[in-house]
N, CA, C and O atoms as a GROMACS GRO file, in nm:
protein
  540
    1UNK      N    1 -15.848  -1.229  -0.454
    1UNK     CA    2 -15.804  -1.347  -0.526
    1UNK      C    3 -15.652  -1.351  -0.538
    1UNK      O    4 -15.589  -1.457  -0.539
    2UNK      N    5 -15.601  -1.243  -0.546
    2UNK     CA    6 -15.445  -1.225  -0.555
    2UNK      C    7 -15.358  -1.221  -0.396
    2UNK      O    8 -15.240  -1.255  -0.383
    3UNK      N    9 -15.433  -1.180  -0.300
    3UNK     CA   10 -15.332  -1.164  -0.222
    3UNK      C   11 -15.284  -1.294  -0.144
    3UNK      O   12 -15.212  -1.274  -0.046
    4UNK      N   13 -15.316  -1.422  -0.177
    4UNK     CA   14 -15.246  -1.520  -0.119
    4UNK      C   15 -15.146  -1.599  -0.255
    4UNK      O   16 -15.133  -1.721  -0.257
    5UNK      N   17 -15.113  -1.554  -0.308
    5UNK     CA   18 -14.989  -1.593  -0.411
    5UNK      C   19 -14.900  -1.498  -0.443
    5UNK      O   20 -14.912  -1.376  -0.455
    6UNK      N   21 -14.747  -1.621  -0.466
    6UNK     CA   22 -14.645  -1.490  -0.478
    6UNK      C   23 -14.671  -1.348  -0.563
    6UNK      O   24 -14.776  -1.336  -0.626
    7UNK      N   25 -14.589  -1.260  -0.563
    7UNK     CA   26 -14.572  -1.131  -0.637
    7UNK      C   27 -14.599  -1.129  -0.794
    7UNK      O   28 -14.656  -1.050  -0.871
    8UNK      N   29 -14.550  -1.219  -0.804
    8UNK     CA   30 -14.524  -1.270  -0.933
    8UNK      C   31 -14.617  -1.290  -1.031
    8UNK      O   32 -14.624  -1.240  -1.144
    9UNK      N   33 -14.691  -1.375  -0.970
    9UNK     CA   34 -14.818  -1.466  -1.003
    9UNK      C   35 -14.948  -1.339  -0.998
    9UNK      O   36 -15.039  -1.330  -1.080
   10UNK      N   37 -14.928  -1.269  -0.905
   10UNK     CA   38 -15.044  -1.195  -0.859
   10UNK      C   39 -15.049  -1.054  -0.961
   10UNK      O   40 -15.150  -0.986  -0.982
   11UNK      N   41 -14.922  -1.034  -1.013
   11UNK     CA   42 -14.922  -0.980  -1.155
   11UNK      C   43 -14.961  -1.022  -1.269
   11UNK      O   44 -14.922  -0.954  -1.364
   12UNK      N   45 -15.019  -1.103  -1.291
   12UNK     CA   46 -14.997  -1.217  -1.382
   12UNK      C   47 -15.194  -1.216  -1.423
   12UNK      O   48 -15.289  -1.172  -1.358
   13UNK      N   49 -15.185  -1.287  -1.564
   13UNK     CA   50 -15.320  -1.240  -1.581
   13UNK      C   51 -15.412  -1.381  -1.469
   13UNK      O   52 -15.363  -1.434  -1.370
   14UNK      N   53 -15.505  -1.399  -1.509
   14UNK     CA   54 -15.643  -1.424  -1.399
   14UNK      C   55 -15.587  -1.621  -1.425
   14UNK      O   56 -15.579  -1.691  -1.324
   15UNK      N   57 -15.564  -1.668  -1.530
   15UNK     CA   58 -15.555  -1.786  -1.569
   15UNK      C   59 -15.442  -1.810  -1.504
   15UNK      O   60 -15.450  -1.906  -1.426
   16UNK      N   61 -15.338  -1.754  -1.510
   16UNK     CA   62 -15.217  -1.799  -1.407
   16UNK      C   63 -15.242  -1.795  -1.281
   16UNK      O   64 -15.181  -1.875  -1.210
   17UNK      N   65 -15.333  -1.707  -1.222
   17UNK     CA   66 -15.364  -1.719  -1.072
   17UNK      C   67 -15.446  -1.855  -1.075
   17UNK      O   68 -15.390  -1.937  -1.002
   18UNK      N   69 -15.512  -1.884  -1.111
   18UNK     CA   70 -15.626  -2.015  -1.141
   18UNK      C   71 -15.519  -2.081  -1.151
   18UNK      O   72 -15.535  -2.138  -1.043
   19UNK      N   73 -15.410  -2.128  -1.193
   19UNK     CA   74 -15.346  -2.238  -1.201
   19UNK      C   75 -15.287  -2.248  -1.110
   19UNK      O   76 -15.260  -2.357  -1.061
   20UNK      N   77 -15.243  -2.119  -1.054
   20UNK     CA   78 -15.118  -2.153  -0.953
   20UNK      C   79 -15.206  -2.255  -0.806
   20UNK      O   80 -15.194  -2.372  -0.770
   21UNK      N   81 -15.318  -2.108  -0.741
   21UNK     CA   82 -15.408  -2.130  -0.686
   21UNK      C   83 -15.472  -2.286  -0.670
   21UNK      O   84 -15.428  -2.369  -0.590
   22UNK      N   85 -15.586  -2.308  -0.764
   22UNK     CA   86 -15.621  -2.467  -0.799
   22UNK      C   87 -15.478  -2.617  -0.761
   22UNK      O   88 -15.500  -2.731  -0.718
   23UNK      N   89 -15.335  -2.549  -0.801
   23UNK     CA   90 -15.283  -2.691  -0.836
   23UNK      C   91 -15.222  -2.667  -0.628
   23UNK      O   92 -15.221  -2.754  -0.541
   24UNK      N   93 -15.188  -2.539  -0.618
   24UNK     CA   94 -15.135  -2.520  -0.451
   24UNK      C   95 -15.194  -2.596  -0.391
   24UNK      O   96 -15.133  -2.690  -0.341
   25UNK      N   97 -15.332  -2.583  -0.373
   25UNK     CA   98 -15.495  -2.646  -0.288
   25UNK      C   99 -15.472  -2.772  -0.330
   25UNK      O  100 -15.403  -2.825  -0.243
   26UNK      N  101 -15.502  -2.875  -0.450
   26UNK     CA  102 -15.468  -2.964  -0.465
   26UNK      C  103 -15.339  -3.007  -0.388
   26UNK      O  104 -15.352  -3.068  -0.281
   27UNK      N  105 -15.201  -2.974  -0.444
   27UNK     CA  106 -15.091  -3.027  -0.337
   27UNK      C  107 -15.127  -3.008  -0.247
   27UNK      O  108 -15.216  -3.092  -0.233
   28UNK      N  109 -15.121  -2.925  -0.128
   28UNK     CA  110 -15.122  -2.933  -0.026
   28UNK      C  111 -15.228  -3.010   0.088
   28UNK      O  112 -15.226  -3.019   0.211
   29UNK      N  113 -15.337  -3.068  -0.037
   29UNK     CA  114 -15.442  -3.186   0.031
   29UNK      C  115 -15.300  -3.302   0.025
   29UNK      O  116 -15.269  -3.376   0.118
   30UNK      N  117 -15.231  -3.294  -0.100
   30UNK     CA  118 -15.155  -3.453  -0.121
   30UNK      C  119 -15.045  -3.399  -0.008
   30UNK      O  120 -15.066  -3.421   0.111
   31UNK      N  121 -14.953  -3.344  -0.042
   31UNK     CA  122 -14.811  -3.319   0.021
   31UNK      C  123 -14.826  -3.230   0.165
   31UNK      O  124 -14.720  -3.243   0.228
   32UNK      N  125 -14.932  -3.135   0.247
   32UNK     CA  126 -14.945  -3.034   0.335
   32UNK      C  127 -14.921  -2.871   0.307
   32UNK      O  128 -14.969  -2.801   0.217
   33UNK      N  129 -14.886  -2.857   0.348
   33UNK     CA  130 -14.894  -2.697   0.334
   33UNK      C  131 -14.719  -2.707   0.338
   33UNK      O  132 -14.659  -2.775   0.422
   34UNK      N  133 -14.658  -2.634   0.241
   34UNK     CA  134 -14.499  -2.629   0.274
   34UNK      C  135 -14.453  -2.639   0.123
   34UNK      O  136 -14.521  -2.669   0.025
   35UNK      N  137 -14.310  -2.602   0.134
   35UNK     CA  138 -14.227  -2.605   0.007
   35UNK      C  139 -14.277  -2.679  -0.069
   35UNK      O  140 -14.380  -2.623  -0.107
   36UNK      N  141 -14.267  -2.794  -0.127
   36UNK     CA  142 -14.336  -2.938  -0.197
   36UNK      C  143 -14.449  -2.850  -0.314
   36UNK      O  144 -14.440  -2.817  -0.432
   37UNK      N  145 -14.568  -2.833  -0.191
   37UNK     CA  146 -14.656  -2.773  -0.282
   37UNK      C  147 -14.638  -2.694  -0.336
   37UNK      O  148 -14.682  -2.700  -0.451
   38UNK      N  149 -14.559  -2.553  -0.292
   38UNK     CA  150 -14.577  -2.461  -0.382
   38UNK      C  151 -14.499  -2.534  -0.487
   38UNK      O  152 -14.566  -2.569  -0.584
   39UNK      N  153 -14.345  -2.572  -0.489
   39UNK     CA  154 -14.263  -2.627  -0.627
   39UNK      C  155 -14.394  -2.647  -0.712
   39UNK      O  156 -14.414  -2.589  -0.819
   40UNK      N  157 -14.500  -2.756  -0.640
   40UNK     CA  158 -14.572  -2.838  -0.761
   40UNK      C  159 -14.687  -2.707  -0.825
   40UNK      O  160 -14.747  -2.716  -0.932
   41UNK      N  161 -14.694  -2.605  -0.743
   41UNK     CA  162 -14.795  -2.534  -0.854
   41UNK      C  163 -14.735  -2.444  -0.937
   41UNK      O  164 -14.796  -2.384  -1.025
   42UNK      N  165 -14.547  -2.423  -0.898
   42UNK     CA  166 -14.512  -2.319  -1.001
   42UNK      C  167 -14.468  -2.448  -1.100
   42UNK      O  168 -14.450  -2.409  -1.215
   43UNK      N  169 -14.453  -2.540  -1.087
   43UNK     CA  170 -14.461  -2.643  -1.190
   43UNK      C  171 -14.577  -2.658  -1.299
   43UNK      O  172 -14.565  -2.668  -1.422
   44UNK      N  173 -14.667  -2.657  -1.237
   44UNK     CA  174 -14.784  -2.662  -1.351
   44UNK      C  175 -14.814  -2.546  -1.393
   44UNK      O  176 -14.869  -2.541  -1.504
   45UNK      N  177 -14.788  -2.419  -1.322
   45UNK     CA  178 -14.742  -2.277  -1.429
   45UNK      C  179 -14.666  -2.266  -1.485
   45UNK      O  180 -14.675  -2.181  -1.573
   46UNK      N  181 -14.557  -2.334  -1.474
   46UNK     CA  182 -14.442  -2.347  -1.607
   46UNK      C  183 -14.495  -2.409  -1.748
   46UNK      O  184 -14.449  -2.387  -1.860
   47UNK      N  185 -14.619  -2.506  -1.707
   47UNK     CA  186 -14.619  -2.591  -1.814
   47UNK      C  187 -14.704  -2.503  -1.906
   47UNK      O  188 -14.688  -2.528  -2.026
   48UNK      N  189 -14.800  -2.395  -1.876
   48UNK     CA  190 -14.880  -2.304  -1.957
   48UNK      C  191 -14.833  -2.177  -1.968
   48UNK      O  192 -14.858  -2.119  -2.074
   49UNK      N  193 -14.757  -2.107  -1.866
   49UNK     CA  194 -14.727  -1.992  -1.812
   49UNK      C  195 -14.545  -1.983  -1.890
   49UNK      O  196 -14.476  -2.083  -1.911
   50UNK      N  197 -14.512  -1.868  -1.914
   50UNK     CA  198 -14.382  -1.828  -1.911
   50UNK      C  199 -14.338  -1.696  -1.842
   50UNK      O  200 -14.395  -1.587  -1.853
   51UNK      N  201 -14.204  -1.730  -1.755
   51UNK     CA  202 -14.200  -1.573  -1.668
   51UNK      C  203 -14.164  -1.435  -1.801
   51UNK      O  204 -14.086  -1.451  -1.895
   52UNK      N  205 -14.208  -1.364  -1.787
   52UNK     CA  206 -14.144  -1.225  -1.864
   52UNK      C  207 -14.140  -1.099  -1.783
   52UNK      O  208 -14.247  -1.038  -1.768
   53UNK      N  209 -14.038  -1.056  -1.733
   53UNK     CA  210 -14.017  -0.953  -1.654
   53UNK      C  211 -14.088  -1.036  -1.566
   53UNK      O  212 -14.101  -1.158  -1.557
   54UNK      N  213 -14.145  -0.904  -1.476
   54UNK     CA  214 -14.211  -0.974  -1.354
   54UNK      C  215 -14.325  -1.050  -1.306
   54UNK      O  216 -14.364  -1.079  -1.193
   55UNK      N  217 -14.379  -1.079  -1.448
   55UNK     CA  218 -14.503  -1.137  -1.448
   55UNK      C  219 -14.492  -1.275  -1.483
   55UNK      O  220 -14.382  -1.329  -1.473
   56UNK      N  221 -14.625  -1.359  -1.537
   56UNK     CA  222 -14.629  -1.463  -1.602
   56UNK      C  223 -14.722  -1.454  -1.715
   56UNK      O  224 -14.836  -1.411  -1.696
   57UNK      N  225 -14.677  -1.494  -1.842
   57UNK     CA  226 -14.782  -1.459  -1.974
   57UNK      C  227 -14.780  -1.628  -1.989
   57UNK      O  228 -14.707  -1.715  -1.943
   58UNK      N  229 -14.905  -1.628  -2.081
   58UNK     CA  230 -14.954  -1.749  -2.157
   58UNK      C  231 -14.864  -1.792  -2.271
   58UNK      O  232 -14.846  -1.715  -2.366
   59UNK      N  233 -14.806  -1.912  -2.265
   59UNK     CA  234 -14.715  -1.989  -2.352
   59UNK      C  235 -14.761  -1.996  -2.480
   59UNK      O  236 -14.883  -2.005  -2.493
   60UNK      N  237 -14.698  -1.993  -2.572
   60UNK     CA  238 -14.754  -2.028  -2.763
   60UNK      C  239 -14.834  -2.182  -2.719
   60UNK      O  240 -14.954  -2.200  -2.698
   61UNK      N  241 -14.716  -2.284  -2.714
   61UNK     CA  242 -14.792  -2.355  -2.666
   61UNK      C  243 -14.748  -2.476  -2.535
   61UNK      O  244 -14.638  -2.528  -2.521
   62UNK      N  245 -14.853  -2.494  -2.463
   62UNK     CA  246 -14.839  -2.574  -2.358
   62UNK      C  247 -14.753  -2.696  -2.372
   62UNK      O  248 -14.751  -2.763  -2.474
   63UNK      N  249 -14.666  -2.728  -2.244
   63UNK     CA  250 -14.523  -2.813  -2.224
   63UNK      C  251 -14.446  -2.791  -2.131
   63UNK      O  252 -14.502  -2.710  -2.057
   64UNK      N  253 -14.343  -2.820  -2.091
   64UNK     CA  254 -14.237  -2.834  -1.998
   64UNK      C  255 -14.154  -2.718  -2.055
   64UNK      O  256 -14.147  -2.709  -2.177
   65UNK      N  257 -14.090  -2.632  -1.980
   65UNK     CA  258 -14.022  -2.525  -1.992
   65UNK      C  259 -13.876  -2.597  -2.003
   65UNK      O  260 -13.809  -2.552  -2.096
   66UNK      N  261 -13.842  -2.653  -1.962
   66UNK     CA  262 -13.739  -2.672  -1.957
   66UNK      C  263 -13.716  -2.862  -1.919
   66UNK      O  264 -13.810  -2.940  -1.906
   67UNK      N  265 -13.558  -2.904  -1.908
   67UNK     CA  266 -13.491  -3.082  -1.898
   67UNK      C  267 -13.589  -3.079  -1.755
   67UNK      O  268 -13.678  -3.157  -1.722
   68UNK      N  269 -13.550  -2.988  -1.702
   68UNK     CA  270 -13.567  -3.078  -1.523
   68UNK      C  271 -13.774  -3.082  -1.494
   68UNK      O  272 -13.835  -3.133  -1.400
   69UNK      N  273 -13.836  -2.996  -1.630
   69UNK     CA  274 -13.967  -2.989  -1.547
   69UNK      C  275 -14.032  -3.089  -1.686
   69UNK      O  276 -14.152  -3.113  -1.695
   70UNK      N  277 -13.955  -3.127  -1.761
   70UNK     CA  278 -13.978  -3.250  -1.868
   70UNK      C  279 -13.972  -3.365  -1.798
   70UNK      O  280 -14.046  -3.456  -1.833
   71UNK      N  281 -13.877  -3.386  -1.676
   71UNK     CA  282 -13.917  -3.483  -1.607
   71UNK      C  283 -14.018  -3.566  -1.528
   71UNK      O  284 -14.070  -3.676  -1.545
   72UNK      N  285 -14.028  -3.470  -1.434
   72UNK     CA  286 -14.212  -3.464  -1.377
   72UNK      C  287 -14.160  -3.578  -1.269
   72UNK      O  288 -14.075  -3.663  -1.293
   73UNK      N  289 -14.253  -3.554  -1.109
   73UNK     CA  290 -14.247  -3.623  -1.061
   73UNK      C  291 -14.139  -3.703  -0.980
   73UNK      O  292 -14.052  -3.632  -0.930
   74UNK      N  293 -14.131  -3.812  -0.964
   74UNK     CA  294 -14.036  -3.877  -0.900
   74UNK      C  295 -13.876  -3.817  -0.959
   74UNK      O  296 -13.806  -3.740  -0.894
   75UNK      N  297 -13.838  -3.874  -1.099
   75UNK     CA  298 -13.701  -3.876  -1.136
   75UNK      C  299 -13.714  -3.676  -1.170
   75UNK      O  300 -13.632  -3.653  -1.260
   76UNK      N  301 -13.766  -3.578  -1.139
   76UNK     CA  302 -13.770  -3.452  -1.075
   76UNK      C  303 -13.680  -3.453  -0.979
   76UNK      O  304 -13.571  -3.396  -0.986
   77UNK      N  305 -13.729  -3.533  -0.863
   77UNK     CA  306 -13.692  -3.491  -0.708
   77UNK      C  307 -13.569  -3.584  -0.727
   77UNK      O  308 -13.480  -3.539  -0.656
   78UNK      N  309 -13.519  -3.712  -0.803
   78UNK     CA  310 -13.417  -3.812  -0.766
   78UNK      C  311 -13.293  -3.741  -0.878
   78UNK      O  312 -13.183  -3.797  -0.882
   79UNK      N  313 -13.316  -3.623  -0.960
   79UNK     CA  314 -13.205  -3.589  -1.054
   79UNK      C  315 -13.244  -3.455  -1.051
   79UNK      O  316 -13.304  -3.397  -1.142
   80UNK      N  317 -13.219  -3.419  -0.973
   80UNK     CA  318 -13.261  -3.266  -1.001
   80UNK      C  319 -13.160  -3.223  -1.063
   80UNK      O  320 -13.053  -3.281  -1.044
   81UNK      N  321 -13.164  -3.117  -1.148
   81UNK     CA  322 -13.104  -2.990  -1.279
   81UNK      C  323 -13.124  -2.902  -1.274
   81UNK      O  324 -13.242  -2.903  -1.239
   82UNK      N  325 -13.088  -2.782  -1.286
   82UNK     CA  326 -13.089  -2.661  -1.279
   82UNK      C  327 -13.258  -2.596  -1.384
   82UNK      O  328 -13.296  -2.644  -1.491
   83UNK      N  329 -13.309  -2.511  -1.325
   83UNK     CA  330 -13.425  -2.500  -1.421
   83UNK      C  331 -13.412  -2.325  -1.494
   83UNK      O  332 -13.322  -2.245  -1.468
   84UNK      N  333 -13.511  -2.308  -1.573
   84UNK     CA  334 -13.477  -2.204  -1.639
   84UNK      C  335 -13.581  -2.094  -1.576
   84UNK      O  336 -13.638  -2.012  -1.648
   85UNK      N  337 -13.597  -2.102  -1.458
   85UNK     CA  338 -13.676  -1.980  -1.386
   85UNK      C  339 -13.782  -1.941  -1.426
   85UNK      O  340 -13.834  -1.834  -1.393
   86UNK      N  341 -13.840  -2.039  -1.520
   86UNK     CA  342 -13.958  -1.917  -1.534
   86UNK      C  343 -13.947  -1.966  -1.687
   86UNK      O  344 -14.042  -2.039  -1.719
   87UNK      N  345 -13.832  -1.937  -1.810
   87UNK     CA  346 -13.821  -1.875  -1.891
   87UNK      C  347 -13.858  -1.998  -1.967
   87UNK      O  348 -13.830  -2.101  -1.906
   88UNK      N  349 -13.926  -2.019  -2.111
   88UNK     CA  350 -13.897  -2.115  -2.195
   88UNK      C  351 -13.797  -2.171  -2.248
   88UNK      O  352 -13.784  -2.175  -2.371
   89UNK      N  353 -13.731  -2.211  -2.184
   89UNK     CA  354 -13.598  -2.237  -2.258
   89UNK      C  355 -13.638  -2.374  -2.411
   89UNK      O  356 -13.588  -2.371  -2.524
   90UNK      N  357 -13.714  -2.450  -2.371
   90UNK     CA  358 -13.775  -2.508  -2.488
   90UNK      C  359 -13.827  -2.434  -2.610
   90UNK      O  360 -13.825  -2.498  -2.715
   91UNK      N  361 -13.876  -2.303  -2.614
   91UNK     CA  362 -13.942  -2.223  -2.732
   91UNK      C  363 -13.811  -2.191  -2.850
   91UNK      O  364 -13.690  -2.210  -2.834
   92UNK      N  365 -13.860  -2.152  -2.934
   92UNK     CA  366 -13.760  -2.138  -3.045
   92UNK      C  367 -13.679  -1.990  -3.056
   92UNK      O  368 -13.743  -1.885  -3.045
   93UNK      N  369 -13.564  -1.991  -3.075
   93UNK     CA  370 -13.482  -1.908  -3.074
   93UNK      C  371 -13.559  -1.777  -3.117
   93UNK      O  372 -13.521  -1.673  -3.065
   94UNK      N  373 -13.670  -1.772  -3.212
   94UNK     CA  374 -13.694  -1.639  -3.203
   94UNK      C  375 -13.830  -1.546  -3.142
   94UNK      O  376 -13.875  -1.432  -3.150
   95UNK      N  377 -13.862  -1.687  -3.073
   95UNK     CA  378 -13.938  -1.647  -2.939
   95UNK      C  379 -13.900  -1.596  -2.875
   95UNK      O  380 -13.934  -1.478  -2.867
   96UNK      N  381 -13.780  -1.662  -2.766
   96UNK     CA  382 -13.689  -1.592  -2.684
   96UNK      C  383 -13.600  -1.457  -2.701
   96UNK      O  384 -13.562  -1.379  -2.613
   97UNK      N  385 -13.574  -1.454  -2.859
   97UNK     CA  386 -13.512  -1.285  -2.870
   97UNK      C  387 -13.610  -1.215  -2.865
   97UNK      O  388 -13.597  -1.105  -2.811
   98UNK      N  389 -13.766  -1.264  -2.927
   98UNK     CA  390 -13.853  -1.118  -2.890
   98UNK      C  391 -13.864  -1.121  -2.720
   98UNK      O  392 -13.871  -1.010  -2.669
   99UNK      N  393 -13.867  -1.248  -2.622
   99UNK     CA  394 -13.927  -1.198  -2.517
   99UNK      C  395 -13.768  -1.121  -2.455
   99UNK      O  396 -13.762  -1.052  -2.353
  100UNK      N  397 -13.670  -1.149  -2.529
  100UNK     CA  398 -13.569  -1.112  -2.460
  100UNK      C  399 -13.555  -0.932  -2.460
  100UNK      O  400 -13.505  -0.860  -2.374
  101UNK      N  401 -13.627  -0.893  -2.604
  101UNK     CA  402 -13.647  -0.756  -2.644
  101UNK      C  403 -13.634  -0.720  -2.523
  101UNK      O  404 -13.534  -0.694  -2.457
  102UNK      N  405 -13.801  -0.718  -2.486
  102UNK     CA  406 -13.899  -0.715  -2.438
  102UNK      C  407 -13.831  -0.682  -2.258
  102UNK      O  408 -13.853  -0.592  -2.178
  103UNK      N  409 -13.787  -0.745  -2.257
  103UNK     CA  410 -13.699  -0.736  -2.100
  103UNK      C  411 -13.585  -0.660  -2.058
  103UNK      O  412 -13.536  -0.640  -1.947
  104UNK      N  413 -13.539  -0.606  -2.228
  104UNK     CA  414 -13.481  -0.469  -2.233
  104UNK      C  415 -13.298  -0.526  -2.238
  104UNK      O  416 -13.201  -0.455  -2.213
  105UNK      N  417 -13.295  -0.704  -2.287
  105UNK     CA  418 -13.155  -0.790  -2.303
  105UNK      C  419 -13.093  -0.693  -2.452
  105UNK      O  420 -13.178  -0.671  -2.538
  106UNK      N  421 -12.984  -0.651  -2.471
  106UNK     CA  422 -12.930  -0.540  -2.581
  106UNK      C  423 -12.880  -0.711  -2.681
  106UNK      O  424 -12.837  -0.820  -2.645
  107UNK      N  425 -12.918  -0.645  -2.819
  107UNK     CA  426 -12.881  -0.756  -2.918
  107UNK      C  427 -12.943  -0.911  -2.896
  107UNK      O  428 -12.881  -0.986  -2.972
  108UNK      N  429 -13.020  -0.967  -2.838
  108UNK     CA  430 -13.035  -1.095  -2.846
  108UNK      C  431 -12.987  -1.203  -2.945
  108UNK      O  432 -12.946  -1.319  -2.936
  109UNK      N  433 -13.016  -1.085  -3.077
  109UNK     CA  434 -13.014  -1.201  -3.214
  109UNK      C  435 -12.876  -1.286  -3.196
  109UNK      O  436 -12.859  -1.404  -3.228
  110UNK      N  437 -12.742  -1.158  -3.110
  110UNK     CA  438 -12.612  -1.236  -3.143
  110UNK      C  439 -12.607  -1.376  -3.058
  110UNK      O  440 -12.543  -1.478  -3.084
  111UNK      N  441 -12.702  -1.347  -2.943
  111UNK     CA  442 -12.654  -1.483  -2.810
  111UNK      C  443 -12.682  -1.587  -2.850
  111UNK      O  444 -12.765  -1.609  -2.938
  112UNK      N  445 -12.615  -1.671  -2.787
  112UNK     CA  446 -12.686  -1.875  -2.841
  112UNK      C  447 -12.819  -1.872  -2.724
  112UNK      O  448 -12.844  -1.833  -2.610
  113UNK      N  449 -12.876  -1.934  -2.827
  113UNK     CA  450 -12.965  -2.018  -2.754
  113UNK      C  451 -12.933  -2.007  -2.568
  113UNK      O  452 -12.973  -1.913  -2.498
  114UNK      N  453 -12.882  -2.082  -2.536
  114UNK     CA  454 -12.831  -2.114  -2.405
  114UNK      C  455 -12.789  -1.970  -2.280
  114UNK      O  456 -12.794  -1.969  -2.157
  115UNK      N  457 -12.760  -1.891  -2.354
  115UNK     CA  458 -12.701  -1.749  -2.333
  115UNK      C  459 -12.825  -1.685  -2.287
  115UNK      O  460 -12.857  -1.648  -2.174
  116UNK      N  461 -12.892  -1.682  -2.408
  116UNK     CA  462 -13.012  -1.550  -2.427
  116UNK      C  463 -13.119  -1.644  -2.290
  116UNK      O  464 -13.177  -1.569  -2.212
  117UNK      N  465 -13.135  -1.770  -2.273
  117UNK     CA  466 -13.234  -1.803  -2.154
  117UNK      C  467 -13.169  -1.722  -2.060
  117UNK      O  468 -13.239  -1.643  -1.996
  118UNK      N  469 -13.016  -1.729  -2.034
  118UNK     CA  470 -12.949  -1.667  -1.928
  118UNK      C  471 -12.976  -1.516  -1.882
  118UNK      O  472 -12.994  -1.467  -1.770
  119UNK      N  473 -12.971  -1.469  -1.994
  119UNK     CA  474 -12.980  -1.340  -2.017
  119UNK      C  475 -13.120  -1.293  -1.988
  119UNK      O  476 -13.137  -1.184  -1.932
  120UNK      N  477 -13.216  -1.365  -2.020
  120UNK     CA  478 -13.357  -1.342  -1.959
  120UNK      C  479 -13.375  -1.378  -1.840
  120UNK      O  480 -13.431  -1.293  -1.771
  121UNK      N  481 -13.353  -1.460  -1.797
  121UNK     CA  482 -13.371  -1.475  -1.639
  121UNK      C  483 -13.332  -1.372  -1.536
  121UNK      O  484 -13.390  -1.322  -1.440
  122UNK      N  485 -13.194  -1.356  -1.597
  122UNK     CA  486 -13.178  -1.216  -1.507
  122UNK      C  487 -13.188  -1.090  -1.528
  122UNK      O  488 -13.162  -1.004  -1.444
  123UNK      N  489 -13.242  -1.066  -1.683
  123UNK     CA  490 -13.349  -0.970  -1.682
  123UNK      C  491 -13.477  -0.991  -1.621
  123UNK      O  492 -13.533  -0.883  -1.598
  124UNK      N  493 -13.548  -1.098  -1.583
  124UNK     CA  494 -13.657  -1.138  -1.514
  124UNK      C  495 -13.642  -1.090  -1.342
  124UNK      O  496 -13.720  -1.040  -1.261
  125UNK      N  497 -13.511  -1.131  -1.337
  125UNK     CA  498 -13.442  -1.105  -1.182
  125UNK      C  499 -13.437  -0.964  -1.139
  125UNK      O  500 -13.446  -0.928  -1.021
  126UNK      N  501 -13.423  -0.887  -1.237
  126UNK     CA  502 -13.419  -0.778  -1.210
  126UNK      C  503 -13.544  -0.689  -1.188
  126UNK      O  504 -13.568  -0.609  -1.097
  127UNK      N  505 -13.607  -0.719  -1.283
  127UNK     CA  506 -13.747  -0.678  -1.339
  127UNK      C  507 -13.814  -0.701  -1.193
  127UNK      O  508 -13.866  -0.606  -1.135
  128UNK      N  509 -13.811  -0.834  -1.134
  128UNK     CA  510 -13.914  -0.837  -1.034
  128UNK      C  511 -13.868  -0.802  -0.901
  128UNK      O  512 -13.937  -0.786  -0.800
  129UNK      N  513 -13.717  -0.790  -0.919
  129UNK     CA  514 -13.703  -0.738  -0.781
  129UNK      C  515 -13.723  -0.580  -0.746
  129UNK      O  516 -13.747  -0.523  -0.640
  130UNK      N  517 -13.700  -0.520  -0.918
  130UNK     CA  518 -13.779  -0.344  -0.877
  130UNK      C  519 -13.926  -0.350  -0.854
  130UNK      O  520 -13.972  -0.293  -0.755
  131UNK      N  521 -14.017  -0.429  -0.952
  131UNK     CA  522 -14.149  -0.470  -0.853
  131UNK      C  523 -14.139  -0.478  -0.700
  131UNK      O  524 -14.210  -0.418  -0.619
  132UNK      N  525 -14.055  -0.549  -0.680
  132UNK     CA  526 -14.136  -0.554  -0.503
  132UNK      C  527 -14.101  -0.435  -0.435
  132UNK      O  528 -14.174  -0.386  -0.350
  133UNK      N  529 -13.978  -0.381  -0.472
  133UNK     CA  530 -13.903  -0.243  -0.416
  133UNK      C  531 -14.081  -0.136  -0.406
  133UNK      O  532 -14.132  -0.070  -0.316
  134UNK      N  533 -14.124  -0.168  -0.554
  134UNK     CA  534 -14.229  -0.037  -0.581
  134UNK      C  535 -14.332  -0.072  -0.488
  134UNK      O  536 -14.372   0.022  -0.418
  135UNK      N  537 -14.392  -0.199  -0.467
  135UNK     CA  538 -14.479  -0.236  -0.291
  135UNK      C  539 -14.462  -0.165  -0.224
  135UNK      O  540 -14.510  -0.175  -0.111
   0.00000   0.00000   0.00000
């Protein structure tokens, strides 16, 4: 069940594979097999899913992670924005310092808002690129 989705995902508990999986198959009946689709199924894992380290855990609660995947759809692809990788950048400041703990970011409490997403992502970045090293 895991070995046709990224690294990521395939770490990730059974419901994130089901989403990724299910929404891929779907796109790729609409859009083909190619970039497009995958965007659209790590899209609809953003909307339940949040990255932490190298995995994906289940969101407090379901939504758009971030401006550019609040968009959806057309004005997505016609304004694209930078996205927050994975991370909730929508959750509340002391969501993000625990997941930031958690990813091994030193002090969270001091960063803004804006910072500490930063700061998780590339603790996320890091996190999963020693995963694949360990493959």
């Amino acid at each position: 069940m895991r070995d046709d989705v990224p690294s990521t995902v395939a770490r990730s508990d059974d419901k994130a594979v089901r989403t990724y999986k299910k929404t891929l198959e779907s796109a790729e009946e609409t859009y083909g097999d190619g970039e497009r689709a995958h965007r659209t199924a790590y899209a609809s894992l953003k909307h339940t899913h949040e990255k932490v380290g190298d995995h994906w855990e289940p969101k407090e609660r379901p939504g758009p992670s971030d401006p550019q995947a609040a968009l959806g759809g057309p004005a997505s692809r016609s304004r694209p924005r930078e996205t927050a990788q994975g991370v909730d950048a929508n959750a509340s400041k002391e969501h993000l310092d625990e997941v930031a703990r958690r990813v091994g970011v030193a002090q969270p409490e001091e960063l803004a808002k804006g910072d500490l997403v930063q700061a998780i992502e590339k603790a996320n970045a890091r996190a999963t690129a020693r995963a694949r090293r360990r493959r």
